[in-house]
N, C-alpha and C positions, 0 to 999 in steps of 0.2 A: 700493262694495261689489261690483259687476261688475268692476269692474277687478281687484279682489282673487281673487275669484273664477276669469275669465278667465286670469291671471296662475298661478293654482293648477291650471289647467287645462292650462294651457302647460309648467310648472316641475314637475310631477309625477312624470310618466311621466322626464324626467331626473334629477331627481334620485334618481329608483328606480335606475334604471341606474349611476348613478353610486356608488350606497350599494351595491347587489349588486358590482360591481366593486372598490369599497373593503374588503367583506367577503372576497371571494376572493383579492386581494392577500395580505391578513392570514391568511386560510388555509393557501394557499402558504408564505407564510414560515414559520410556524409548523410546517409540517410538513418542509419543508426540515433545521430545527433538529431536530425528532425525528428525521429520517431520520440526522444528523447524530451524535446520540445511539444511535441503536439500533446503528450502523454500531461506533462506538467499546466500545459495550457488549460488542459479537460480537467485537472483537478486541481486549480485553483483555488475554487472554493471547497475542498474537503482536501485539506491538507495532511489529515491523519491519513488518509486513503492507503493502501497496501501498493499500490499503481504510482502515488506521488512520492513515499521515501524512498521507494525500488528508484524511480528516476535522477532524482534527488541524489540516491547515491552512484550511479553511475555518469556524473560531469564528470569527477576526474578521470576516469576512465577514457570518456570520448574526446574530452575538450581540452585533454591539457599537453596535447603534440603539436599545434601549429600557433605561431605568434597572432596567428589571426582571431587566438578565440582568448586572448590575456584579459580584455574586459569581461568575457564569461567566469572566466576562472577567480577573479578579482571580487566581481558581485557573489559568487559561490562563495568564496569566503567569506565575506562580511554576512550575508546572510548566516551560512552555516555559523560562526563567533556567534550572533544574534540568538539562535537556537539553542546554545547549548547555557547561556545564562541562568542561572535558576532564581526563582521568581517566584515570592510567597504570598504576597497581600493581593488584594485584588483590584486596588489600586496601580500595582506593580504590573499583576497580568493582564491590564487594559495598554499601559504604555507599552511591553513588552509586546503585546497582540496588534497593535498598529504597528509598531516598526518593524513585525514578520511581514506584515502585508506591504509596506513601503520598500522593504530591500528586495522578500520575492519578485513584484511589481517592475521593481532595476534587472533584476535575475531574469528574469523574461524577458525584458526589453533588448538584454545586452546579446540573448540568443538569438531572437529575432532579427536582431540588426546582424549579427554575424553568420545569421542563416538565411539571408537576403529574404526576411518577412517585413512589413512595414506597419509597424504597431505602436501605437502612442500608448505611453507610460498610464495616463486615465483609464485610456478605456481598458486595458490589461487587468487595472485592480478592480473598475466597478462592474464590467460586463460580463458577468459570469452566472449561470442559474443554476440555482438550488432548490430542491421544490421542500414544501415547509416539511410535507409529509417525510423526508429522508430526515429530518431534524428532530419530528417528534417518535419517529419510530427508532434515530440513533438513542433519545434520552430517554425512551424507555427500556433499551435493551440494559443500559448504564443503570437504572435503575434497580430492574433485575438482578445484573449481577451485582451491586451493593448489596440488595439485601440477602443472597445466594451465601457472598461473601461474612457479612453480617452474621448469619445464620452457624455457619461453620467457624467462624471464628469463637464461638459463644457468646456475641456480644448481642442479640439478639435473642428470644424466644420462639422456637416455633409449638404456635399454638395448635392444640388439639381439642374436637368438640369430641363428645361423645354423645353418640345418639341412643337411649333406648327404643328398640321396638322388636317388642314382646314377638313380633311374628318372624321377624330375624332370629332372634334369642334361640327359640324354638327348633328354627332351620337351622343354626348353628349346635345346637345339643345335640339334635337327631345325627348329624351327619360327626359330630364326636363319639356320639357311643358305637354307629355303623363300623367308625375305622379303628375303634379298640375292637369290637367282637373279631373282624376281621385279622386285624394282626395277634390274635390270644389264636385263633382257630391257626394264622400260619404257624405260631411256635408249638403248638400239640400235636399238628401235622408233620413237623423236624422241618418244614422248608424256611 
């Protein structure tokens, strides 16, 4: 009985340590996945976001160690298959464009549900805001670089006006012949 004793005396204070440590593990992770979730939540609606593929690629990373998250992993895939289709006509990329938003919409749901949030499939896909202004200032940056692009490719011209005025002209001659006198005077000086 001492021995048993002694031995609980000894094994206690570690296996406390060891149980708090196994607890905070499992915390961690678990909030890893919500953080995981919230992040995906918030960009919704801007699914190109640098925020939403980073997310986007760490499910399997978080969610695919316990049986409890097989319906996450399940909608990640068919979602992910759905993504990687390629898709030319624009007819093509309207179907293609709803059924990203119909399996993410699943892909959230299946989180939520496994990260005990309580979320209907609706309002996941339609309640989200986007202000216009981040849509006219994303397709004008798209823009831009088209014609950046455009430009350097040479399929584009970039155009040049030339202006005359006489009183430029002038201030540009004066300060051409200033910096020949000067550099004629450094070379007969040897500097």
């Amino acid at each position: 009985m001492e021995a048993i004793n002694l031995l609980a005396i000894l094994l206690g204070p570690i296996l406390a340590v060891q149980i708090q440590k196994w607890l905070e593990r499992q915390k961690e992770g678990k909030q890893r996945k919500v953080d995981i979730f919230k992040t995906l939540m918030a960009t919704r609606g801007n699914v190109l976001s640098h925020h939403h593929v980073e997310a986007l690629n760490r499910i399997d990373l978080e969610f695919s160690h316990h049986d409890k998250y097989r319906g996450v992993i399940s909608a990640w895939k068919e979602y992910f298959d759905n993504l990687a289709i390629k898709v030319d006509t624009n007819e093509q990329i309207v179907v293609w464009t709803d059924k990203n938003v119909e399996l993410l919409a699943n892909l959230l749901f299946e989180m939520g549900k496994a990260l005990d949030y309580n979320f209907d499939r609706a309002l996941i896909k339609r309640n989200w805001y986007s202000p216009v202004g981040h849509a006219k200032i994303e397709n004008k940056q798209e823009q831009i670089r088209n014609g950046i692009l455009d430009i350097l490719n040479g399929e584009f011209p970039l155009q040049m006006k030339v202006v005359s005025d006489d009183d430029v002209i002038q201030r540009q001659t004066e300060l051409n012949d200033l910096l020949v006198k000067y550099y004629r005077k450094k070379l007969e000086d040897g500097n």
